[in-house]
MDTraj code that builds the backbone (N, CA, C; nanometers):
import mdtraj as md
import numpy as np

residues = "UNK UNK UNK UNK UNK UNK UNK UNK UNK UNK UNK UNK UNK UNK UNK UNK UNK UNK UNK UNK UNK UNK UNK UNK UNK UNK UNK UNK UNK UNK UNK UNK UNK UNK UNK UNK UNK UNK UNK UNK UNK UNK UNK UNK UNK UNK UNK UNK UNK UNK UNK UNK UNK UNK UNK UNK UNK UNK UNK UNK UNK UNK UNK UNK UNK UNK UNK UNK UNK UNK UNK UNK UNK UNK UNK".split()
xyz = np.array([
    [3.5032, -0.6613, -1.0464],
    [3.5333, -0.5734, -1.1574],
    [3.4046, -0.5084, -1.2043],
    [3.4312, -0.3932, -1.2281],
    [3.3198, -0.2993, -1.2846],
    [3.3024, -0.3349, -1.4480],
    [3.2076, -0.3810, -1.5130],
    [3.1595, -0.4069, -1.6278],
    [3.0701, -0.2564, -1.7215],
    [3.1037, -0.2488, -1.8361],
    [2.9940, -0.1606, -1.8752],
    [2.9451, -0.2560, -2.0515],
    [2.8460, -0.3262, -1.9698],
    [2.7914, -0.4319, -2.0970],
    [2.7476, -0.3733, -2.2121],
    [2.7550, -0.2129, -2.2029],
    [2.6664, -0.1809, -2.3523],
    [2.7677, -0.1635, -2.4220],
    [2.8892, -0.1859, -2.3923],
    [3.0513, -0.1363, -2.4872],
    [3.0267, -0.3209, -2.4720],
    [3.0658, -0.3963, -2.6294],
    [3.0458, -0.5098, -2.6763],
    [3.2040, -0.5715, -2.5846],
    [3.3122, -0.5293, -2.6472],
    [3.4038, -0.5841, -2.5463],
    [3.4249, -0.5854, -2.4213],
    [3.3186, -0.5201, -2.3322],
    [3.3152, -0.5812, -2.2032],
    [3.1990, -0.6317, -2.2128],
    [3.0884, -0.6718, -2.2843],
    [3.0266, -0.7964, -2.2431],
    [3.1003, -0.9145, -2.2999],
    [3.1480, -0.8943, -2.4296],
    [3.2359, -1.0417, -2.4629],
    [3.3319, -1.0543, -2.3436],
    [3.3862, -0.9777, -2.2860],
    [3.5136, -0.9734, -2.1594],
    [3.4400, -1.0637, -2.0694],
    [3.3040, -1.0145, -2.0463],
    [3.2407, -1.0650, -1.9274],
    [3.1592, -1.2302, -1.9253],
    [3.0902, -1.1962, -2.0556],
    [3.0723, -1.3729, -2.0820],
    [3.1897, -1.4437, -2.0673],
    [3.3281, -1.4719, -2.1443],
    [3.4538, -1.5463, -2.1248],
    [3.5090, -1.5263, -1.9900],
    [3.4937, -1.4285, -1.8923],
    [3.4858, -1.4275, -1.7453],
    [3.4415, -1.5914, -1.7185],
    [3.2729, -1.5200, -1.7841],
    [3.1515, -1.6498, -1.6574],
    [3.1939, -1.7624, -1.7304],
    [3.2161, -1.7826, -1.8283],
    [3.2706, -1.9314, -1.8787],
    [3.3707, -1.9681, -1.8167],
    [3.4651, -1.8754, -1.8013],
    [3.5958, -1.9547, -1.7109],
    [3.5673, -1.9611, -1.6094],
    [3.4452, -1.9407, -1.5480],
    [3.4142, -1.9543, -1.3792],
    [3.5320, -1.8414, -1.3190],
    [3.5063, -1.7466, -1.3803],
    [3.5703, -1.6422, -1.2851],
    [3.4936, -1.4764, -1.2541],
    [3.3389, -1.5037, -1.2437],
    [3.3364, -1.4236, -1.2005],
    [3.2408, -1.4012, -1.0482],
    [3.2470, -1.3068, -0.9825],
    [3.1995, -1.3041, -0.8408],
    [3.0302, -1.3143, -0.8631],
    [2.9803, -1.3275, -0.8103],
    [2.8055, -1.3458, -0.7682],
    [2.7554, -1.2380, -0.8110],
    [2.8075, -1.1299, -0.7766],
    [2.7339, -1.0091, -0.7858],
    [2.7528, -0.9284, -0.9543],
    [2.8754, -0.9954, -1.0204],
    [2.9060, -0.9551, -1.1556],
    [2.8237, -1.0503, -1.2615],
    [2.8114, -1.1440, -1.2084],
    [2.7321, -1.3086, -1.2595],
    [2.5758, -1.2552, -1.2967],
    [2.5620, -1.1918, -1.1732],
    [2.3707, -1.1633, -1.1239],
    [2.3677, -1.0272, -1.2455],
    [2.4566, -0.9226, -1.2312],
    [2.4737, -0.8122, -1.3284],
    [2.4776, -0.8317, -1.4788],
    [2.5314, -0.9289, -1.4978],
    [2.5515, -1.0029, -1.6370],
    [2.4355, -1.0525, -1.6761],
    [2.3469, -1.1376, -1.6006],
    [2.2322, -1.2633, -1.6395],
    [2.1369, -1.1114, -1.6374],
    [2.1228, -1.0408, -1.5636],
    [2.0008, -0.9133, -1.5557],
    [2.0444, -0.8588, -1.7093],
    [2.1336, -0.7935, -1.7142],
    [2.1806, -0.7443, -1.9063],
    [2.1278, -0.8357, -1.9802],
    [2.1610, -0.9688, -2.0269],
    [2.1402, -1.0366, -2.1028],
    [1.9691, -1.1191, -2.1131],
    [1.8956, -1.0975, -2.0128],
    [1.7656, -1.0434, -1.9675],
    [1.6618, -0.9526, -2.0438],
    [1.7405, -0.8416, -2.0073],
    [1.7109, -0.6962, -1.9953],
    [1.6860, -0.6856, -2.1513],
    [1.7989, -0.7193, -2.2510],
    [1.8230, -0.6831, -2.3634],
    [1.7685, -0.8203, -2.4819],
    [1.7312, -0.9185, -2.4076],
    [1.6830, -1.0320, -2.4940],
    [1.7923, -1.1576, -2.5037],
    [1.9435, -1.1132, -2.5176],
    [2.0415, -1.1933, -2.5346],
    [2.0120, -1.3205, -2.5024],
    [1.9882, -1.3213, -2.3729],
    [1.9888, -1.4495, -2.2779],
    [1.9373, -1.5457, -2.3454],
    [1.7863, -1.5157, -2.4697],
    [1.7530, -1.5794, -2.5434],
    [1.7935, -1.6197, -2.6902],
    [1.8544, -1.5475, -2.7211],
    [1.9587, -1.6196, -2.8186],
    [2.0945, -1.6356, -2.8193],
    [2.1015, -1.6317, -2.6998],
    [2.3308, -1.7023, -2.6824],
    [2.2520, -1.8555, -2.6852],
    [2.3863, -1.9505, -2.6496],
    [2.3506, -2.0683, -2.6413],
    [2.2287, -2.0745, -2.5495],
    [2.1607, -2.2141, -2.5497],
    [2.0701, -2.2493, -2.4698],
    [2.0937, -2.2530, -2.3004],
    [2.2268, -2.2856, -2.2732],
    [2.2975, -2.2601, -2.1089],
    [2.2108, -2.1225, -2.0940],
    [2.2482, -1.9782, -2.1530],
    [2.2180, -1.8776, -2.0826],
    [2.0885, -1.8786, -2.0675],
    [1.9737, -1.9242, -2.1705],
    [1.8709, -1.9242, -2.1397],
    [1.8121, -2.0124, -1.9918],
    [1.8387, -2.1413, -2.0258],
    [1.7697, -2.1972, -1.9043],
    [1.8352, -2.1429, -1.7555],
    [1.9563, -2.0504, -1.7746],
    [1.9923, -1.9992, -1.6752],
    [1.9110, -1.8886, -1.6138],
    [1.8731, -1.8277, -1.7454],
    [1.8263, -1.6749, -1.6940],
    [1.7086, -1.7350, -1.6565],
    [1.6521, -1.8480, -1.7422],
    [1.5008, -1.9012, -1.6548],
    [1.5239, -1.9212, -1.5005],
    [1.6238, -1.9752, -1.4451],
    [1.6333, -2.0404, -1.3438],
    [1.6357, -1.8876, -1.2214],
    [1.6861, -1.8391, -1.2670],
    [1.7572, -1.7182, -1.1770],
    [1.6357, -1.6534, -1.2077],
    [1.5578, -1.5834, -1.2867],
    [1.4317, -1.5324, -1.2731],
    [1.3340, -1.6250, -1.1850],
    [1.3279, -1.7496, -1.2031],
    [1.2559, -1.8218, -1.0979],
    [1.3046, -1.7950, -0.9792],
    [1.3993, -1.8078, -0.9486],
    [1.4519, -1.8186, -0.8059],
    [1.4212, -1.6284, -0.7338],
    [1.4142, -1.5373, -0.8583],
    [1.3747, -1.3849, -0.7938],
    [1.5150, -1.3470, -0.7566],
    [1.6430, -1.3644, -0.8592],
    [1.7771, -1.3594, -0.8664],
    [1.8029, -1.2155, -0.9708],
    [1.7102, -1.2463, -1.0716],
    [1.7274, -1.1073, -1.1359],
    [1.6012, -1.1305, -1.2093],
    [1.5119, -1.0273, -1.2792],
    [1.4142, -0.9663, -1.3095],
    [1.3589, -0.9878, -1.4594],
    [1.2297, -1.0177, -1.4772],
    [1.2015, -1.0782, -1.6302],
    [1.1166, -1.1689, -1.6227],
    [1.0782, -1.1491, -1.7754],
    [0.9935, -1.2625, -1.7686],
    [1.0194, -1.3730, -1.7553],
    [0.9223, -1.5019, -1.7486],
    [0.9968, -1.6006, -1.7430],
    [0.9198, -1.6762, -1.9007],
    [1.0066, -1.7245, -1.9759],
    [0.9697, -1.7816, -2.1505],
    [0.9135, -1.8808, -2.1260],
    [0.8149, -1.9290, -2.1542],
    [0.6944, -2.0180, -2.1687],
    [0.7474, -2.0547, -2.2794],
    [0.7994, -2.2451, -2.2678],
    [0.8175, -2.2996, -2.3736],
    [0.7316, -2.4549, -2.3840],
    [0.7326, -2.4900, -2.5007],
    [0.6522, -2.6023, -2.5000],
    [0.6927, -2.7107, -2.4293],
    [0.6289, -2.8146, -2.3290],
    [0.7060, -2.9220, -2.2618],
    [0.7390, -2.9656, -2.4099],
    [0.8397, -3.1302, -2.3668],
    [0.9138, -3.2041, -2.4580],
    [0.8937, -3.3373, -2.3388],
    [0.8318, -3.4398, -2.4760],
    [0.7980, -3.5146, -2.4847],
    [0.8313, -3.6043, -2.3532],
    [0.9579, -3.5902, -2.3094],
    [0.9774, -3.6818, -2.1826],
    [0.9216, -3.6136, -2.0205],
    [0.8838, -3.4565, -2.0479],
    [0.8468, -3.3709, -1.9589],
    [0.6781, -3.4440, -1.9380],
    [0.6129, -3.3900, -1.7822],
    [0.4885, -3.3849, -1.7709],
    [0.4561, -3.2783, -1.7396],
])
top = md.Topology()
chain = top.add_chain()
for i, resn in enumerate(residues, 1):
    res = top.add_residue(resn, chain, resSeq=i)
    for name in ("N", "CA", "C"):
        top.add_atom(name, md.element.get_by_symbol(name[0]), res)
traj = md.Trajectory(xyz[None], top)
């Protein structure tokens, strides 16, 4: 499905997509790059963040990657 994330009800359409595990790879990767792109990723729940970390690590979609402080059980 074709998404246009800057109209709010198709990104709410599209987040409740990826929550129900229904959307394809390539709408998933389109979604995490928006929410990226625009900052979101960092303030939806914490899931999208360490996601968009993960997928920017991996060179999945584009961004910085947020430098956060370890926690206490981390080395």
């Amino acid at each position: 499905m074709t998404w246009d994330l800057t109209k709010s009800g198709d990104l709410a359409a599209a987040i409740g997509a990826y929550e129900a595990d229904d959307l394809e790879q390539e709408d998933t990767m389109a979604l995490f790059q928006y929410l990226v792109d625009t900052g979101l990723a960092w303030t939806l729940q914490g899931h999208y963040g360490r996601i968009a970390e993960w997928l920017i690590e991996e060179g999945l979609v584009e961004g910085e990657e947020i430098l956060r402080p370890l926690r206490p059980d981390e080395d």
